[in-house]
C-alpha positions as CSV (number, residue, x, y, z in Angstrom):
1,X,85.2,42.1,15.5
2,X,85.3,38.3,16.0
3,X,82.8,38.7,19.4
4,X,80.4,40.2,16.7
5,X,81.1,37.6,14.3
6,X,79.9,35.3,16.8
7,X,76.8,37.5,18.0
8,X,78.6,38.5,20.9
9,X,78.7,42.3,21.8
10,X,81.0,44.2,24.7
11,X,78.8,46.6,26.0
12,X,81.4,49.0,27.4
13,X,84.4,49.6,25.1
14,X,86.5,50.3,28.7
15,X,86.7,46.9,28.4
16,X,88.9,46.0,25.9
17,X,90.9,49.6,25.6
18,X,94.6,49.6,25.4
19,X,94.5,48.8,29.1
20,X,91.1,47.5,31.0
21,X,90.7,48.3,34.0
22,X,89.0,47.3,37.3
23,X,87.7,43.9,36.1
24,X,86.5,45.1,32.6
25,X,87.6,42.9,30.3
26,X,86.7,39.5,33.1
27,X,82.7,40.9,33.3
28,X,82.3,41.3,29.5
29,X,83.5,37.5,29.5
30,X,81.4,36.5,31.7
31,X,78.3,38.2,30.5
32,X,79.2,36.7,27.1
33,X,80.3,32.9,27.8
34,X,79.4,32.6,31.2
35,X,81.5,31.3,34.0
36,X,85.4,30.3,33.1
37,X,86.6,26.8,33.3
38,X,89.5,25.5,34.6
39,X,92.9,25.7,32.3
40,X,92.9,22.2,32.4
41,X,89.9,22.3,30.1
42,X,91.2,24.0,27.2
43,X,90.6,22.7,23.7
44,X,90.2,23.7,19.9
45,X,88.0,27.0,20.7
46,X,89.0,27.9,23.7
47,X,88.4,31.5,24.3
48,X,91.6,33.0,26.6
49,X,92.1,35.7,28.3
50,X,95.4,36.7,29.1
51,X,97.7,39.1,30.7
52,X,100.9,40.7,29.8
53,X,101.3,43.1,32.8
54,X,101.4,42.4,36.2
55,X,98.7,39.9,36.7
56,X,95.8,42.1,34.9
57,X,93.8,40.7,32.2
58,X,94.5,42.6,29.3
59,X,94.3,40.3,26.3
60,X,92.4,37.9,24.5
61,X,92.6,34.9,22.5
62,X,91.2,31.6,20.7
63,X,92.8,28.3,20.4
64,X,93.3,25.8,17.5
65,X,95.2,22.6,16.9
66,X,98.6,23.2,16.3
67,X,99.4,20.9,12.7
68,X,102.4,19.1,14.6
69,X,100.5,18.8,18.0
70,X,99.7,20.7,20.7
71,X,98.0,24.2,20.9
72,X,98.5,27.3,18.8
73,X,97.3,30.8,20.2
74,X,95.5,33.0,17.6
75,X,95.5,36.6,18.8
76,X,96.0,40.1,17.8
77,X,99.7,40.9,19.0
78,X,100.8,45.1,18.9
79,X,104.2,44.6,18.8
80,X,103.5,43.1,15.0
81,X,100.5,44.6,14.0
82,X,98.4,41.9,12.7
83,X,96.9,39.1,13.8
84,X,99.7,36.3,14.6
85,X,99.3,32.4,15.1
86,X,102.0,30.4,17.4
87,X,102.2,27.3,19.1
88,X,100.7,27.6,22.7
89,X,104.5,26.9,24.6
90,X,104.8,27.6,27.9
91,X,105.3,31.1,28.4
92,X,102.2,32.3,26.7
93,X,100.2,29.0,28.7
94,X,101.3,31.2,32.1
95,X,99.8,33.8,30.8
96,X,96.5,32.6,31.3
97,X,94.1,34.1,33.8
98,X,91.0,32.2,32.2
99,X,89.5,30.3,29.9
100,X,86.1,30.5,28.1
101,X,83.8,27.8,26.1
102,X,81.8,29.6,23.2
């Protein structure tokens, strides 16, 4: 919903299913944004795709300014069932395979 928001469409719902597959979820990035930059270049809008697994990307999310510093991570998370926002610590910045500029 938030690619379409942004006029951005994933042609092949494989990938982003419960688990993408074979480099999915990376070439409907790419066709949408374009190359990834480095980590280094994250900001406020960042586009992230993560992983939770072992090294597959298998999630996505978008970065804001976190009100005491720092990142925060706005994503989707299963285990709660609703969209969540959290500061960007450590464990969920090593989960980043890539990052995307809008």
């Amino acid at each position: 919903m938030a690619m379409a928001d942004i006029g951005k469409r994933i042609r092949d719902r494989r990938a982003y299913g419960r688990v993408p597959k074979d480099g999915w979820l990376e070439q409907a990035m790419r066709e949408n944004f374009g190359a990834p930059v480095g980590v280094d270049a994250l900001g406020v809008g960042s586009i992230v795709v993560m992983h939770f697994g072992a090294g597959q990307a298998d999630h996505v999310g978008i970065v804001g300014a976190h009100p005491f510093g720092g990142w925060r991570l706005i994503h989707a998370y299963a285990p709660w069932r609703k969209v969540v926002e959290h500061r960007l610590d450590d464990v969920w910045r090593d989960r980043i395979t890539e990052v995307y500029e809008p």
